[in-house]
TIZALO-558474 format. One record per residue (C-alpha): x, y, z; residue number from 1. Coordinates in nm, 4 decimals, always signed. Layout:
N
{east=X; north=Y; up=Z; seq=NUM}
...
***
This chain:
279
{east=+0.0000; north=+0.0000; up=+0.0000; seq=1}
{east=+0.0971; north=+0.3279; up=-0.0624; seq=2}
{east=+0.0921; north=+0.4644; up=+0.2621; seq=3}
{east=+0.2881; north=+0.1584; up=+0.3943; seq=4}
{east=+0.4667; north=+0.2133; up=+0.7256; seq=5}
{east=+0.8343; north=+0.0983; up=+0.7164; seq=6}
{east=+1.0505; north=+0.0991; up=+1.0709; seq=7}
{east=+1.1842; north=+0.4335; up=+1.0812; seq=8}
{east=+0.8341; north=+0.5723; up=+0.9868; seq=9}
{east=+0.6502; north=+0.4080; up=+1.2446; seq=10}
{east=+0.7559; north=+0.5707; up=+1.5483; seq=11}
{east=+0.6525; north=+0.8959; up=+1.3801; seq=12}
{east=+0.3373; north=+0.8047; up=+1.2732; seq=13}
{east=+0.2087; north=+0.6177; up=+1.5883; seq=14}
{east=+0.3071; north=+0.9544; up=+1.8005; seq=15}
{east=+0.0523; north=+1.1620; up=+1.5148; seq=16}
{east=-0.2161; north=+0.8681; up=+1.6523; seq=17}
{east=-0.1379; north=+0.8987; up=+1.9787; seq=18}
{east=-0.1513; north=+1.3232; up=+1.9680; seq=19}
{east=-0.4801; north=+1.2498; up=+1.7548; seq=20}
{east=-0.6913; north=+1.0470; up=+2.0196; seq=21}
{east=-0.5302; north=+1.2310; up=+2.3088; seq=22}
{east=-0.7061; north=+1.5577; up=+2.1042; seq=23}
{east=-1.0270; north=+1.4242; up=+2.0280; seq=24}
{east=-1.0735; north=+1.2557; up=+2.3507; seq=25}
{east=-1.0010; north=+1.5505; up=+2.5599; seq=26}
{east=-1.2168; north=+1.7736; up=+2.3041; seq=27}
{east=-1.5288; north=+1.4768; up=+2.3773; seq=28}
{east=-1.4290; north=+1.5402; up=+2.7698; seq=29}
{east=-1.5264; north=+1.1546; up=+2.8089; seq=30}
{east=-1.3831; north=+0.8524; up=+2.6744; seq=31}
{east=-1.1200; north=+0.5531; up=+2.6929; seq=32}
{east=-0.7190; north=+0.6582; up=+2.6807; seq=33}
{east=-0.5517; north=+0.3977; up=+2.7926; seq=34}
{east=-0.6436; north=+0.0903; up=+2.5872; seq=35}
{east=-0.6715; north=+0.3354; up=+2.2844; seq=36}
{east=-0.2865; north=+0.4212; up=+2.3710; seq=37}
{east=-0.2129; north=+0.0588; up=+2.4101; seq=38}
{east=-0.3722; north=-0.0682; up=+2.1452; seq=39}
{east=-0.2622; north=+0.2070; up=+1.8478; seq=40}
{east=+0.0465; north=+0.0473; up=+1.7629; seq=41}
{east=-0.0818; north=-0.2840; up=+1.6887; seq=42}
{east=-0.3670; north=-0.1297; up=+1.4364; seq=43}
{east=-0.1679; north=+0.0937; up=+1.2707; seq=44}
{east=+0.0859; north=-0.1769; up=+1.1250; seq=45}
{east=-0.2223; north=-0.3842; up=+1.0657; seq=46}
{east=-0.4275; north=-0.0909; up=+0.8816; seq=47}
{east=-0.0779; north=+0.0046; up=+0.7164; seq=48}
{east=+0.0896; north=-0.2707; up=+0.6054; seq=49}
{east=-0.0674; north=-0.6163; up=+0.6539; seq=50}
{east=-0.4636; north=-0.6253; up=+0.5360; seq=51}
{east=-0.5574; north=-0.5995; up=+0.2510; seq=52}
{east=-0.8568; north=-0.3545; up=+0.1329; seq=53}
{east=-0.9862; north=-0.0807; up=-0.0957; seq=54}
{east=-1.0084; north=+0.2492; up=+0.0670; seq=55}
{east=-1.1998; north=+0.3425; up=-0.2233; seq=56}
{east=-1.4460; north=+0.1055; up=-0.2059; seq=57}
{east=-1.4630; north=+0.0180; up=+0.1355; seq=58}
{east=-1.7327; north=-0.2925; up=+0.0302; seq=59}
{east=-1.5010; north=-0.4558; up=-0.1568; seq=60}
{east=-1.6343; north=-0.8053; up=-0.1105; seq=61}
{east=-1.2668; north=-0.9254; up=-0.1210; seq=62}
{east=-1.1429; north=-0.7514; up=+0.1570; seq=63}
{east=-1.0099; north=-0.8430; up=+0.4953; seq=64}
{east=-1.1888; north=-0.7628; up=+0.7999; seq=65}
{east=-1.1277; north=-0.6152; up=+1.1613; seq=66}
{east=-1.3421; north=-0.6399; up=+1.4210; seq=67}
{east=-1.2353; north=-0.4808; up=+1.7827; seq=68}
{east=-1.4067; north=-0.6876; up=+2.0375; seq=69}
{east=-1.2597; north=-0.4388; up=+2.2484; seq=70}
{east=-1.4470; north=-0.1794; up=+2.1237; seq=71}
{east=-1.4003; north=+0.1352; up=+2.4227; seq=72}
{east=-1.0979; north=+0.1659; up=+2.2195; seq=73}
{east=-1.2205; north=+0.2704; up=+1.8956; seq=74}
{east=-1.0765; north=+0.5836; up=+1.9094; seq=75}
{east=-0.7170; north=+0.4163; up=+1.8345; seq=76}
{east=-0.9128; north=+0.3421; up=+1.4615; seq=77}
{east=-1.1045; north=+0.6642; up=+1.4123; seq=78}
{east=-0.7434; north=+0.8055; up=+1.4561; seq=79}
{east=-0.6508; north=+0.5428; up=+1.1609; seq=80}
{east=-0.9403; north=+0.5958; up=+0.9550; seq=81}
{east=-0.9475; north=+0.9832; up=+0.9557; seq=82}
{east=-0.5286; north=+0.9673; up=+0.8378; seq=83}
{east=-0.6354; north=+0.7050; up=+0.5871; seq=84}
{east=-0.8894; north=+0.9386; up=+0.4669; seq=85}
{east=-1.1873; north=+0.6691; up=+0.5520; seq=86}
{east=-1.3637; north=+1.0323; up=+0.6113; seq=87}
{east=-1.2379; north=+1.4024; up=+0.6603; seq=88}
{east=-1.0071; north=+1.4417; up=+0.9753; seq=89}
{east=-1.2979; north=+1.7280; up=+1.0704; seq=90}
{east=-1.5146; north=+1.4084; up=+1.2396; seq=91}
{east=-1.2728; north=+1.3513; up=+1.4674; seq=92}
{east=-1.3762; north=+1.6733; up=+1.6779; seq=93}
{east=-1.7284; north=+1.5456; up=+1.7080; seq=94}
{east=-1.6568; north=+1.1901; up=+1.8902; seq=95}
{east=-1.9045; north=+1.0745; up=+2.1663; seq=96}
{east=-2.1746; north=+1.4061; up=+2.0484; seq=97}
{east=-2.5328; north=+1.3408; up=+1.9708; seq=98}
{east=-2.6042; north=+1.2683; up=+1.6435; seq=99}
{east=-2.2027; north=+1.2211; up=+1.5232; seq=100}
{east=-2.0362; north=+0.9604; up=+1.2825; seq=101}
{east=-1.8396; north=+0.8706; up=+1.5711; seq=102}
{east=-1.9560; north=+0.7215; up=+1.8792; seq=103}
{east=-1.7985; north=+0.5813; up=+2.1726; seq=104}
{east=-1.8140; north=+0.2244; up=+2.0709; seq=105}
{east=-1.7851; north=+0.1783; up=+1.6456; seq=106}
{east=-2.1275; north=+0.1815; up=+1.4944; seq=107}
{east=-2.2040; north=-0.0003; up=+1.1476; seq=108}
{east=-2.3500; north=+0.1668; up=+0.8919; seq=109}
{east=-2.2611; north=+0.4884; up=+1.0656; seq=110}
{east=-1.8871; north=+0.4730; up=+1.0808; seq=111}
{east=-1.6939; north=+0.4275; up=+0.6921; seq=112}
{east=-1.4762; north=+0.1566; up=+0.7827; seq=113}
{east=-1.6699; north=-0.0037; up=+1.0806; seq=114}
{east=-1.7292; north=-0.4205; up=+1.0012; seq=115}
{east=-1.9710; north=-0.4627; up=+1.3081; seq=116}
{east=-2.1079; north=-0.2633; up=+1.6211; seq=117}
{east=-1.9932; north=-0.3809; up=+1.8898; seq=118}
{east=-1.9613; north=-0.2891; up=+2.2672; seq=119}
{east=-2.1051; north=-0.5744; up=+2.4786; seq=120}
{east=-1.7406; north=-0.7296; up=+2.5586; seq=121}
{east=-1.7051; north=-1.0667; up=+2.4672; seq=122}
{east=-1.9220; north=-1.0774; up=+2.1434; seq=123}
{east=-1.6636; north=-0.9729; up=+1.8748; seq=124}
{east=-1.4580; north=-1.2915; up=+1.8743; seq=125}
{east=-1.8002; north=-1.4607; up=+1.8049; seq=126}
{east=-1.8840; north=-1.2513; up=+1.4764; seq=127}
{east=-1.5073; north=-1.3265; up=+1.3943; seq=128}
{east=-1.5602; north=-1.6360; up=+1.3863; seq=129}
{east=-1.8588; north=-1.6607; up=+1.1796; seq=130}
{east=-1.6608; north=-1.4585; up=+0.9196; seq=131}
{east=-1.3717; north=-1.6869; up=+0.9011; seq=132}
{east=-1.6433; north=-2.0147; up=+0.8666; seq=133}
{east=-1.8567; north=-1.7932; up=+0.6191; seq=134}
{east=-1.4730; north=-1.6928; up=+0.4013; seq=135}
{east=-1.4224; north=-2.0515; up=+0.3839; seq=136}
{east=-1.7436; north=-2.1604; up=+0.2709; seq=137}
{east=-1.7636; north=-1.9182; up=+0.0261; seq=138}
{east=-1.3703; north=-2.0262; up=-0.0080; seq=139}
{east=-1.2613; north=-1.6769; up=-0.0709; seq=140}
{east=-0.9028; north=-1.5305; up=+0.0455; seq=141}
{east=-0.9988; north=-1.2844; up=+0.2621; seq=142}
{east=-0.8347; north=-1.3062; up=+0.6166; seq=143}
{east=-1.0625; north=-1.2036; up=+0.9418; seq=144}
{east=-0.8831; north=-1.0194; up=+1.2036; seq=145}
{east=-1.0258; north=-0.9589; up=+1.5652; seq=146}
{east=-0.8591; north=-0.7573; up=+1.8858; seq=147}
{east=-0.9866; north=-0.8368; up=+2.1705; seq=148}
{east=-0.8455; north=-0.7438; up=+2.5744; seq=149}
{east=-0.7167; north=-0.9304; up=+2.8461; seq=150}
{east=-0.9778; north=-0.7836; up=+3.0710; seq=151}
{east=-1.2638; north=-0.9273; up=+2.8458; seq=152}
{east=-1.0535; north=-1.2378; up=+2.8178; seq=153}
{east=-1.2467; north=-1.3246; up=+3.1720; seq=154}
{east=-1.5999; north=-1.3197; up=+2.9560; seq=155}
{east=-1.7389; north=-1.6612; up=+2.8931; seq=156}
{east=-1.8069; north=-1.6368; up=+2.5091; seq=157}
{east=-1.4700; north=-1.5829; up=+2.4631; seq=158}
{east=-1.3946; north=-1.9171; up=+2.5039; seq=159}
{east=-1.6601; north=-2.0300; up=+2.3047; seq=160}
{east=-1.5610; north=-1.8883; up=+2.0150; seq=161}
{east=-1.1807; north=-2.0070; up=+2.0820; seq=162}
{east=-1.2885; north=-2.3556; up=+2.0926; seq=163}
{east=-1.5251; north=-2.3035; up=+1.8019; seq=164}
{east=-1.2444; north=-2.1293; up=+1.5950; seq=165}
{east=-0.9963; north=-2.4419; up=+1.6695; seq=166}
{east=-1.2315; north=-2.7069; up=+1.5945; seq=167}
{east=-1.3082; north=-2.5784; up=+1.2523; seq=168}
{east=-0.9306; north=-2.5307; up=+1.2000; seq=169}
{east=-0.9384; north=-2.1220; up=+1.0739; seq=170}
{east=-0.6663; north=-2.0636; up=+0.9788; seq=171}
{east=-0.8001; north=-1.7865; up=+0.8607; seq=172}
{east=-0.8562; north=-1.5624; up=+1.1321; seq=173}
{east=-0.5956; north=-1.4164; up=+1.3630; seq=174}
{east=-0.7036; north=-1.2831; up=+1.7026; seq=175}
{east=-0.4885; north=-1.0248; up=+1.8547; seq=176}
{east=-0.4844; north=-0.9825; up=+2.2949; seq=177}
{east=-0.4180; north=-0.6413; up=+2.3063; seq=178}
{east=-0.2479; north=-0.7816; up=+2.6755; seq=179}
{east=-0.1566; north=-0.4328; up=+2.8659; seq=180}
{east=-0.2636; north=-0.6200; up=+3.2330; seq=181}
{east=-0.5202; north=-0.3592; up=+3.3524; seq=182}
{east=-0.9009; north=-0.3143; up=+3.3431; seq=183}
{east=-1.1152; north=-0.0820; up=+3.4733; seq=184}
{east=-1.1280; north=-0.1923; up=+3.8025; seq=185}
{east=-0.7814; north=-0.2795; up=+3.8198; seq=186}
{east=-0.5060; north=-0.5503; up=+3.7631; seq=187}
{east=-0.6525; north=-0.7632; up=+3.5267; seq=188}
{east=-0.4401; north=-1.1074; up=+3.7684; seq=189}
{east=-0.5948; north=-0.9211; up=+4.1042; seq=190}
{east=-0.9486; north=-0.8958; up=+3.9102; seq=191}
{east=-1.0043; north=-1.2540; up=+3.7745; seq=192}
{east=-0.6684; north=-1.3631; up=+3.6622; seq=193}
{east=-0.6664; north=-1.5397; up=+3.3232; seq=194}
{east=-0.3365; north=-1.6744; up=+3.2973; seq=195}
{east=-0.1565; north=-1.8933; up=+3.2003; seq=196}
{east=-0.3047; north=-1.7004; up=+2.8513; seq=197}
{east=-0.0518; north=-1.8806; up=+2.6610; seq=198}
{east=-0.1348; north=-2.2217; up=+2.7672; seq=199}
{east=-0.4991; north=-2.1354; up=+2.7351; seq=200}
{east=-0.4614; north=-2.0373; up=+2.3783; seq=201}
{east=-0.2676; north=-2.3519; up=+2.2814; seq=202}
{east=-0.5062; north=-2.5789; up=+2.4822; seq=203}
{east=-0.7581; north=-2.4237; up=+2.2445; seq=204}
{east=-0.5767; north=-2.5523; up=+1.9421; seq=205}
{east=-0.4783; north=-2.2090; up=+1.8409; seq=206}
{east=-0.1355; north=-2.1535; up=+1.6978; seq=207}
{east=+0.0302; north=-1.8705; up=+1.9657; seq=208}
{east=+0.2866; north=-1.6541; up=+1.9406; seq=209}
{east=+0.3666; north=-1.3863; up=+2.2032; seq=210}
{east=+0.5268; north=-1.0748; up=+2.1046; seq=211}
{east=+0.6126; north=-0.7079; up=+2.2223; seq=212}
{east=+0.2974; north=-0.5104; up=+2.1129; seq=213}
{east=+0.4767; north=-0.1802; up=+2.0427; seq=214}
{east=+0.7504; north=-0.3587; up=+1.8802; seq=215}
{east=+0.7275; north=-0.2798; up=+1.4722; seq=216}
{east=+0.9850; north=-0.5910; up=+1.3317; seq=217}
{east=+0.7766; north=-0.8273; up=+1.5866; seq=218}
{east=+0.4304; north=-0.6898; up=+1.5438; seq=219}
{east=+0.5130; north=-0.7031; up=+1.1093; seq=220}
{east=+0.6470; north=-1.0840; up=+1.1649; seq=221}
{east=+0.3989; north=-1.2161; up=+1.3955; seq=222}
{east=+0.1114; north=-1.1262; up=+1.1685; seq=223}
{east=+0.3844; north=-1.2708; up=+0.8421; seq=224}
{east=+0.3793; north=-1.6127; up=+1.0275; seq=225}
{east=-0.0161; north=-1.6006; up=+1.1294; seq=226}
{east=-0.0809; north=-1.5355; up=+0.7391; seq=227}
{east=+0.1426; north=-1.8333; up=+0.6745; seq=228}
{east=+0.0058; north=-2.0874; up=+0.9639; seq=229}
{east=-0.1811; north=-2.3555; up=+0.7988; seq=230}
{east=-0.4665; north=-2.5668; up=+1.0139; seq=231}
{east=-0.4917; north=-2.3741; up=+1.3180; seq=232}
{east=-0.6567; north=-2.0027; up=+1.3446; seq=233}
{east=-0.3653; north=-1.7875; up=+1.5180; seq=234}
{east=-0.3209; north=-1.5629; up=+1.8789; seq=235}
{east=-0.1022; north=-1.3137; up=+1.9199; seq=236}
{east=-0.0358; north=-1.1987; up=+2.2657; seq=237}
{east=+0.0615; north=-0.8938; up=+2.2409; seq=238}
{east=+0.2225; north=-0.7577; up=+2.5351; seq=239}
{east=+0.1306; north=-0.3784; up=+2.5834; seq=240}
{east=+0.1507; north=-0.0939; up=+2.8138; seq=241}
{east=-0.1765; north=+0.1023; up=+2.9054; seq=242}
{east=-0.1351; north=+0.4407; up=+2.8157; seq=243}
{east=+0.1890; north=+0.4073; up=+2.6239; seq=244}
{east=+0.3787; north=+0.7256; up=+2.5042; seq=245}
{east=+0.2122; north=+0.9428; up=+2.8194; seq=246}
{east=+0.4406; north=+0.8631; up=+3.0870; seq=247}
{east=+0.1388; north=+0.9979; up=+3.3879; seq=248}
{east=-0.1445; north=+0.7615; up=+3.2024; seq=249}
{east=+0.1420; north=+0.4439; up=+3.1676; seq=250}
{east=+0.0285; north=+0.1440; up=+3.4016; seq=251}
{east=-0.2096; north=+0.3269; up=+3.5432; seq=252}
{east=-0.5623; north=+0.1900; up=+3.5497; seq=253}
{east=-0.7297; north=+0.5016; up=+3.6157; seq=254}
{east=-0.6991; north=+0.5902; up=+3.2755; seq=255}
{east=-0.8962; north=+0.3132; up=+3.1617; seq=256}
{east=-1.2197; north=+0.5120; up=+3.0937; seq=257}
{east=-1.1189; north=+0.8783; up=+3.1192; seq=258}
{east=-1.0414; north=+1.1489; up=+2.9193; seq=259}
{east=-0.7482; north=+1.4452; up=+2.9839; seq=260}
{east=-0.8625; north=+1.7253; up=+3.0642; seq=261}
{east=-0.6996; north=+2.0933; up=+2.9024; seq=262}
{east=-0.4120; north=+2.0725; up=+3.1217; seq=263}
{east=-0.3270; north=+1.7364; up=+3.1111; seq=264}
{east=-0.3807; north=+1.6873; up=+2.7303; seq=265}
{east=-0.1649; north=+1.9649; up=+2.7181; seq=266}
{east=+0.1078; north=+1.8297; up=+2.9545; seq=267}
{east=+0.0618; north=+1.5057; up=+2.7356; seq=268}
{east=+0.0826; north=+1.6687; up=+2.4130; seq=269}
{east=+0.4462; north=+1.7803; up=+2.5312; seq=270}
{east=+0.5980; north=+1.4915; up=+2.6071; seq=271}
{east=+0.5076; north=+1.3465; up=+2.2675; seq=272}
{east=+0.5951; north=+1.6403; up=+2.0958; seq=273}
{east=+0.9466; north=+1.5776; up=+2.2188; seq=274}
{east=+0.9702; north=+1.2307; up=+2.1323; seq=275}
{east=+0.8622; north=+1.3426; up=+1.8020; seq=276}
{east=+1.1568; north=+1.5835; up=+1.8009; seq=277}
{east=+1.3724; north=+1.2941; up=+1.9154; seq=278}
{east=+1.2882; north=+1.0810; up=+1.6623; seq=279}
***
């Protein structure tokens, strides 16, 4: 793709994300940070580099698809979607108002871009699922993607859909944990701890491979060897850091489901201004 993010580039471009749901979240004055700041890295190299789509023709019956289960965290794809030009950057200002193309958790039909409405945690691995099964009956190429967070990895239908998605063998469909070991009330292991993830996965008969989420080479190559896994649909845990790039919101639960205010975005908005310089 022409807009194709290559190592040096990514750094740069994940800190224009970042600045870009730090703004419209603090202009919305409500809102999830963290997970979106977690979670942005991960999307961007698979929005940039990895699936394949029309932006165009955002119907294209051919495409991939994305569903984020964890779906608080959409602003991480408006960010995506506005830079991709899925719609003018203008929306942006408007998220969470009455009436606006974007809403606090994605919206079908409302949102260019958006595969399914989701918000009831759990329930995108499900629709995932039925994609892959419907891609292969239709035997089509398309590959299903689905992010979903450690914190809803404690919902039931989760598992369903895991042991649904290895008895049918989809290869087809890669799940991403977007694994940053908070939730709203707190440590996700001090919560309902779900570990050992890995083993869970595997038990699952799920191919797993466990990476650094904010890595580029290791986010690029784990989604290369998912696309090239044959029999088994594919995890990545990807190890994250809530609030990443904001060194106040990073490990630090209470950003879960709040927005900056003035000052902080504009505290925030320095520090990644001068890792932007760094860079």
């Amino acid at each position: 793709m022409s807009n194709r993010l290559t190592e040096d580039l990514f750094k740069e471009k994940t800190t224009e994300l970042r600045i870009s749901i730090l703004d419209m979240l603090c202009k919305a004055g409500s809102g999830h940070t963290g997970g979106s700041l977690s979670a942005v890295d991960i999307l961007a190299v698979l929005y940039y580099n990895v699936m394949n789509y029309n932006p165009n023709d955002l119907k294209w019956n051919q495409r991939d698809r994305m569903i984020l289960s964890k779906s608080h965290c959409c602003p991480a794809l408006y960010a995506i979607y506005a830079d991709l030009g899925f719609f003018d950057a203008s929306e942006l200002d408007n998220l969470r108002q009455i009436g606006a193309m974007l809403q606090g958790h994605p919206t079908m039909g409302r949102t260019p871009g958006i595969e399914v409405s989701a918000g009831s945690l759990g329930q995108g691995l499900s629709i995932a699922v039925g994609m892959a099964v419907a891609s292969k009956i239709d035997d089509t190429k398309n590959r299903i993607y689905c992010m979903i967070g450690d914190g809803e990895s404690q919902e039931g239908q989760i598992w369903e859909a895991a042991m649904a998605a290895g008895f049918h063998h989809l290869d087809n469909l890669c799940c991403i944990l977007d694994s940053n070991k908070l939730q709203i009330d707190g440590a996700v292991e001090s919560v309902m701890d779900i570990n050992p993830i890995k083993d869970k996965w595997l038990a699952f008969n799920w191919n797993v491979i466990e990476i650094d989420g904010h890595d580029f080479s290791q986010i690029e190559d784990a989604f290369a060897k998912a696309e090239s896994y044959k029999s088994k649909p594919t995890m990545i845990i990807a190890n994250t850091i809530k609030g990443k790039g904001v060194s106040f919101m990073e490990n630090n639960a209470a950003w879960h489901g709040v927005a900056p205010n003035k000052e902080q975005y504009e505290k925030a908005l320095l520090e990644l201004r001068c890792e932007e310089i760094k860079q």
